[in-house]
N, C-alpha and C positions, 0 to 999 in steps of 0.2 A: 445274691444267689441267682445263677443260672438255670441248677439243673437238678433234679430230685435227691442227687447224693448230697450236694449241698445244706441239705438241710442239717443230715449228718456232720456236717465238717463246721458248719456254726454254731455248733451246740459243743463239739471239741472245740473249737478256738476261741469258746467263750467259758468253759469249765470242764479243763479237761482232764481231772481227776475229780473231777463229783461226779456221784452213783446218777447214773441215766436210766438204770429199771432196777427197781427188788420186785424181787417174785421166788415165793414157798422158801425163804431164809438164805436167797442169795439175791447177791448186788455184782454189776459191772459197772466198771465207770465208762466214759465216753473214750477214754484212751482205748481201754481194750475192748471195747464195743468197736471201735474205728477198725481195730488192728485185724478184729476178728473178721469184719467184713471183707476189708480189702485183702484177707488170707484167701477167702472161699472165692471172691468177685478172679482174682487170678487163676482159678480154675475152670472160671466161668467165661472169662475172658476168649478161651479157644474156641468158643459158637461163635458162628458169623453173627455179626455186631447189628441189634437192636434183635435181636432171639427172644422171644417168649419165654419166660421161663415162669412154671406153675410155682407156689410155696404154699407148703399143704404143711401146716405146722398147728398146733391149741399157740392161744398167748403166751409168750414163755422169752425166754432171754436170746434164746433162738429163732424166733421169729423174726424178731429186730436184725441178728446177723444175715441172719437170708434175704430179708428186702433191704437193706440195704448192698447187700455184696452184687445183688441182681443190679441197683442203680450205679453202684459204682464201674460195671464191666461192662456200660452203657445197653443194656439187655431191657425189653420191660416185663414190669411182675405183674403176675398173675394169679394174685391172694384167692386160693381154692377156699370155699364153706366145709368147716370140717364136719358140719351133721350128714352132708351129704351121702350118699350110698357110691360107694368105689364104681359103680357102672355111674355114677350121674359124671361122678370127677372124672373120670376117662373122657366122658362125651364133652367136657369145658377142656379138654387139652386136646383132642382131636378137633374141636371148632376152631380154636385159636393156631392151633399150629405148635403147638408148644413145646421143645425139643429138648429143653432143661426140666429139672425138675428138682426141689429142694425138698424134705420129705422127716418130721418128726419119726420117733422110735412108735408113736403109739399107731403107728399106720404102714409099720410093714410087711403085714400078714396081707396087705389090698398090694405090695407093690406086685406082683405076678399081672395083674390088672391094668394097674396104673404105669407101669415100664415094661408089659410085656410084649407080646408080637404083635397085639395090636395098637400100642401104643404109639406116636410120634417120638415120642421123649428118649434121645440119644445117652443125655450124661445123666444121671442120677445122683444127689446127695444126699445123705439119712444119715439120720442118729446107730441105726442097726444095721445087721447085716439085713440082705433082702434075697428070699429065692424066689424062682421061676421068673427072673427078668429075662428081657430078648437077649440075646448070645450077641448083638453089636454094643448096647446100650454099657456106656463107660461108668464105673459104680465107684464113690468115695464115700469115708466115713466121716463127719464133719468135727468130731473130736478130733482126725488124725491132719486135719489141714489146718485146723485152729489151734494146736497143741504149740506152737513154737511163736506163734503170732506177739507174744508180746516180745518177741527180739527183732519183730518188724520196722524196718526201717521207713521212713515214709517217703517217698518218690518226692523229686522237686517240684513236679507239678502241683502235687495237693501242699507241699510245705508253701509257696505261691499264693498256694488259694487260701490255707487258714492264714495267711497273713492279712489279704485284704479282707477275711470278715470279719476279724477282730475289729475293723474301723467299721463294718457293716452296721448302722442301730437298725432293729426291727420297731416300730415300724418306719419309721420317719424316712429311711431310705429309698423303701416302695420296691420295686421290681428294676433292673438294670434292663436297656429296651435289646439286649441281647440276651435275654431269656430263651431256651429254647422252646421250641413249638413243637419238637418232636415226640410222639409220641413215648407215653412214659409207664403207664400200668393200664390192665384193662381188668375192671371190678364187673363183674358177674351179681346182675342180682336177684334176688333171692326167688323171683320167679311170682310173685304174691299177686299178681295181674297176667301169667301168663306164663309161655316159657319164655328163661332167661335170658336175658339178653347184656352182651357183653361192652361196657361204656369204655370207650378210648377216651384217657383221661391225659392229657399232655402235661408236660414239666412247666409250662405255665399255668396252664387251669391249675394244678396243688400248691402251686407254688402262691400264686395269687389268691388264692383261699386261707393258706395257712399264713401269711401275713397280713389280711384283712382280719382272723376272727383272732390273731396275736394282738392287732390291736383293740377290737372289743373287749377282750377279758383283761386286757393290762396285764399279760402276762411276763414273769421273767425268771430267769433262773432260782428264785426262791422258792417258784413253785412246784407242787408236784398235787400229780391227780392219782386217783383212783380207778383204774381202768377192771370195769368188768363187763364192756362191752366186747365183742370178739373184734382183733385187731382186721379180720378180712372184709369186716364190714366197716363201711365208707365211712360213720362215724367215729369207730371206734381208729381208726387209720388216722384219721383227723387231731383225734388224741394224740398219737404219736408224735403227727409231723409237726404241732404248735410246740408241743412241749421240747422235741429236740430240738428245736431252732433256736430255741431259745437257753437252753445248757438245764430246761428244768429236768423231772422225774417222771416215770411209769411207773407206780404201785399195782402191780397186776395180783389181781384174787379173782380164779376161776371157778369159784367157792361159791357162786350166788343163790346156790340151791339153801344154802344156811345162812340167809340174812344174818345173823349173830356174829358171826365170822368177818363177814367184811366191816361191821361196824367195829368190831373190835380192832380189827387191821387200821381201820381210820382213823382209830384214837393212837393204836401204837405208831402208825407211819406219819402221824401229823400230818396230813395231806390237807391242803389247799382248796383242792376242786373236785367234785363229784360229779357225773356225768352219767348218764343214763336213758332210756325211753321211758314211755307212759308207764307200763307196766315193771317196771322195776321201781318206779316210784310209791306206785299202788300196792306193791308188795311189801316194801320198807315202810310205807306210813300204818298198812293195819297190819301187818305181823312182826315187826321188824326193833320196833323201838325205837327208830329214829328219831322222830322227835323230841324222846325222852330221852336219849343218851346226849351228851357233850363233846361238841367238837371243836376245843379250842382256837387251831388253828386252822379250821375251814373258813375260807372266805368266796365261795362262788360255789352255787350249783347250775349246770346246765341240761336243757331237756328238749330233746327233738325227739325225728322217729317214728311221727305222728303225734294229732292232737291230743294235751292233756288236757279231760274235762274240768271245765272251770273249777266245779266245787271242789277239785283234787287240788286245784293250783292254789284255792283258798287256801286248803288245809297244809298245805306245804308253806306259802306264806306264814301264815299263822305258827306254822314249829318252827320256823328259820325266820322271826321278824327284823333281826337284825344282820341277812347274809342276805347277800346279790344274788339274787335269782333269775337268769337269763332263759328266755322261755323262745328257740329259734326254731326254723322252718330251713329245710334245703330236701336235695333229693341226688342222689351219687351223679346223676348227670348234670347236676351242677358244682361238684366237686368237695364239699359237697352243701356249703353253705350259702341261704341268698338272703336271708333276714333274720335279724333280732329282734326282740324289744327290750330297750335299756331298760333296767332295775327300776327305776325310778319313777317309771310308767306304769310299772306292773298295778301297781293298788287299783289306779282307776279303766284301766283297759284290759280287765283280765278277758282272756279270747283271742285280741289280736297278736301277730307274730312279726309284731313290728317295722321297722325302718331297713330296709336292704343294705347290703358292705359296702363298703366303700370301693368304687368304681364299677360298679353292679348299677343296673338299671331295670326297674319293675314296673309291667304297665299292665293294666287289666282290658284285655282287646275280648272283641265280637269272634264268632265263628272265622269270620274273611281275614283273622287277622289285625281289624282297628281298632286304636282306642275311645274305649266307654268312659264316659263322665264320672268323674269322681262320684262312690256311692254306689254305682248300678255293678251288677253283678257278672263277670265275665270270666275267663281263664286267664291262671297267670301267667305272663310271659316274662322271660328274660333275657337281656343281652349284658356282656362282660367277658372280661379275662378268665373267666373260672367255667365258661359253657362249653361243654363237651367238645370232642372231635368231631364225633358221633357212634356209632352201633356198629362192633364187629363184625362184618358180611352180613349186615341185614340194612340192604339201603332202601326198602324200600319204608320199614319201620322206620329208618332215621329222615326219611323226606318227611315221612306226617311228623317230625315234632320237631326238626331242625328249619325254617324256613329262614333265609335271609341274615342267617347269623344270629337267630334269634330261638331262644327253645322254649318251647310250646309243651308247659309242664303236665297238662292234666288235669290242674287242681282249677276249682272256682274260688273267686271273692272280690273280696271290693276293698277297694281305697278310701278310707274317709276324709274328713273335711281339715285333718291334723296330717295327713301324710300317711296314717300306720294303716298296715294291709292286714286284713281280719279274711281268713279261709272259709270257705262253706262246705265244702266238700272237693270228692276227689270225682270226675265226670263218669268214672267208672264204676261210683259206691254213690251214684243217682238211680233209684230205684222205681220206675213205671207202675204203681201198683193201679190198677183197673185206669190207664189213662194221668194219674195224677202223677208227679215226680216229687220222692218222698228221698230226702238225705239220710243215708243211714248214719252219720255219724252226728244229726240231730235227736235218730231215734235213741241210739247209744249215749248221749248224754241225759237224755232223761231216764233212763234204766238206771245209771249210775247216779241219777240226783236221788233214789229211792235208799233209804236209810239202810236197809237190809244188803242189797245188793255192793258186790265186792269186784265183779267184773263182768262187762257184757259184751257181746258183738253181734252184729246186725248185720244178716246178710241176704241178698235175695234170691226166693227159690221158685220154679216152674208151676203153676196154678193154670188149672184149667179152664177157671173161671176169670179172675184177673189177669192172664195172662203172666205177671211174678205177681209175689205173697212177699211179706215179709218173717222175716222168720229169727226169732231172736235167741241166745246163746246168754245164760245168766250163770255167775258162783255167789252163791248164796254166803252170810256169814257164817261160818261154822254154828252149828246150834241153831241156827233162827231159821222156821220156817215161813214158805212163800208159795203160793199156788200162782196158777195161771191165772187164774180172774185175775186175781189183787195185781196182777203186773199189767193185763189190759186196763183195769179200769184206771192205774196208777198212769200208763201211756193216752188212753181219752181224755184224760182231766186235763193233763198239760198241752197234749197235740191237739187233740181232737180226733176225731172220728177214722180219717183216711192214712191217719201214720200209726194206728195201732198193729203191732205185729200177731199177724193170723197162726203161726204156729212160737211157743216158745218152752225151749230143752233146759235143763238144769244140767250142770256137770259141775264135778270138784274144781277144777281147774281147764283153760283154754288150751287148746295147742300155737306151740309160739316155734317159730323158729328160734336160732341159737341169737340172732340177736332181739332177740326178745319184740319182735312184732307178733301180732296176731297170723295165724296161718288160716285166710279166711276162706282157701278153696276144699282145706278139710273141712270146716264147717259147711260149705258148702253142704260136699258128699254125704 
């Protein structure tokens, strides 16, 4: 595989009439997945060649046609967040430049916005018709260019290509050293430290990721996952591109608001793999059933996205004693995976986040840059095939964290005396309280080690005395009450005195973005 369409085209030339996505009681297979792409990618084709092109789609069967018709008309995507407000998405296609635009039915009341006079965006493609676009901007309906698609005939160059990848094995083949390096999508994210900033993510960075974490899970076309992360987000993208490389499946359920629903999906779709962040785990172990309902055919759960506290990963353990539980670390500017810890580890290392990919390199350096002794505590660095380009017009952002071909993630931790790299925090969720520097993500796991407590977040707030406070965010178990003492003195006993949080709020529920992280600058506010 050279080039991010390829992913597509070895998942055809490895099963190319098996279902590649069911979602809400339809299936396509990789034939007409393929067909449908390179229908739209032709219309795509007449922007001058590597064109931005936005895809503002929910997960859906059409999602997949649009990034890939984008990779196929050699264009790069530009997966918009659909919680987004029609003024933010405008301002991620005005940053980037973005002249294309691929666009769901459920988002044409924003296109006057999103393709109008002030937009960049030339050709437009939707599910619907669309009013108040600019009077240049060229408008197709994507049923009316895919509608004939399957009497597509395939050009001899891609007949060429599914030839040699039928002889392609993943992983054993690795990367061919004419990979291209040109730039392939740029992932927007979610802004959770700041405003967004846009990752140039090249056709080797994904490409190099999604055959490093193909061969951790052992995956192959027998499998099929569970997708109800959102595809614009770099995990859930991740999803995609292992599984079509591999000729497996997408079980898409947008449905996570009714934990019942997806479990029930995962008994009818027989899926393989569950995939998820902390808090879709935390929601499926206490409201959910999971652990009580039966998954025959599951054989792997995986979880990034941030930290899952230990005593969850017990408990997850503990319902899944006999399923491979992959507990990894990455971050979208590393495309987006740089560690695992194998299965096998887990019982006696709950915490750490494992052994880095293969041909990934993890080192724990000083402020200047050097490497600290195994054990002592520093930021993680990384170098490989999967490390960003760097930050769409913002170079001066991408010098503090690209130095030397090396990205400079943020996060602290240490390596121990075994190889596995154990996180302590993120340098930016280090909170100064009166002089002393308190992890919020130690405070948050003792909130959560308290019996009562169902979810919490630790964020720090302006004090006039300490200078920042801490200030903690609790959802109680339905039914059981919790005062503020009991949660102080529950945080003294285990911290001590200088990590007790000075102010803390009770609410039903956090605010989370649509990929299910905590959104901690509303808590902030």
């Amino acid at each position: 595989m050279t080039s991010l369409f390829d992913i597509l085209l070895s998942g055809f030339a490895r099963t190319p009439e098996n279902v590649a996505i069911t979602h809400d009681g339809l299936s396509i297979s990789y034939r007409e997945l393929l067909n449908k792409a390179l229908a739209v990618g032709e219309v795509l084709s007449r922007l001058p060649s590597g064109s931005r092109v936005g895809l503002l789609c929910e997960n859906s069967i059409n999602y997949a046609v649009g990034y890939f018709a984008v990779a196929s008309s050699g264009h790069v995507v530009v997966p918009l967040d659909t919680s987004l407000k029609p003024q933010q998405q405008l301002g991620i296609l005005e940053d980037c430049g973005a002249v294309g635009l691929i666009m769901s039915g459920r988002f044409a009341a924003a296109g006057s916005v999103l393709a109008g006079d002030r937009s960049p965006v030339e050709l437009l493609i939707g599910e619907a018709e669309v009013d108040g676009l600019s009077a240049s901007a060229e408008v197709y309906l994507l049923d009316e260019l895919t509608q004939d698609a399957g009497n597509l005939t395939l050009p001899d160059s891609i007949r060429e290509k599914v030839g040699q990848l039928k002889l392609y094995k993943i992983p054993e083949s690795g990367l061919p050293h004419n990979c291209s390096d040109d730039l392939a999508a740029v992932f927007y994210t979610s802004g959770s430290t700041g405003a967004a900033k846009g990752v140039m993510l090249s056709h080797r960075n994904l490409l190099s990721n999604t055959v490093a974490t193909i061969e951790y899970l052992r995956l192959t076309s027998d499998d099929s996952v569970m997708v109800i992360l959102p595809l614009y987000y770099i995990y859930g993208n991740s999803l995609m591109l292992t599984h079509f490389a591999c000729g497996g499946r997408l079980v898409i359920e947008n449905r996570f608001a009714y934990p019942k629903i997806v479990l029930q999906s995962m008994m009818d779709q027989n899926v393989t793999g569950f995939s998820g962040v902390p808090s879709n785990f935390m929601i499926l172990l206490n409201n959910g059933g999971f652990s009580s309902s039966s998954f025959p055919h599951l054989r792997y759960l995986t979880q990034a996205g941030g930290a899952l506290p230990p005593n969850i990963i017990r408990k997850l353990a503990d319902a899944f004693p006999d399923r491979e539980i992959f507990i990894m670390y990455g971050q979208t500017e590393a495309s987006p995976r740089i560690s695992y810890l194998p299965p096998e580890l887990l019982k006696n290392n709950i915490g750490s986040v494992g052994v880095p990919l293969t041909d990934i390199e993890l080192m724990i350096c000083d402020d200047g840059g050097h490497r600290v002794p195994d054990g002592e505590v520093g930021q993680v660095v990384v170098s490989g095939p999967n490390v960003m380009m760097g930050y769409w017009n913002q170079p001066d952002e991408q010098a503090r964290v690209l130095r030397d071909g090396r990205l400079f993630t943020g996060d602290l931790g240490k390596i121990d005396e075994n190889g596995l790299l154990w996180l302590v925090s993120r340098q930016k969720e280090i909170i100064k309280v009166g002089g002393n520097r308190v992890s919020t993500r130690e405070v948050e796991e003792c909130l959560l080690a308290h019996p009562q407590i169902v979810e919490a977040a630790v964020v720090g707030v302006a004090d006039d005395i300490l200078g920042e406070a801490l200030k903690a965010v609790v959802v109680v178990t339905p039914g059981q009450a919790l005062d503020e003492k009991t949660i102080r003195q529950h945080c003294q006993a285990a911290l001590g005195p200088n990590k007790v949080p000075k102010h803390v709020v009770f609410m039903e529920s956090l605010p989370r973005y649509r990929s299910g992280k905590i959104n901690k600058p509303a808590l902030t506010a």
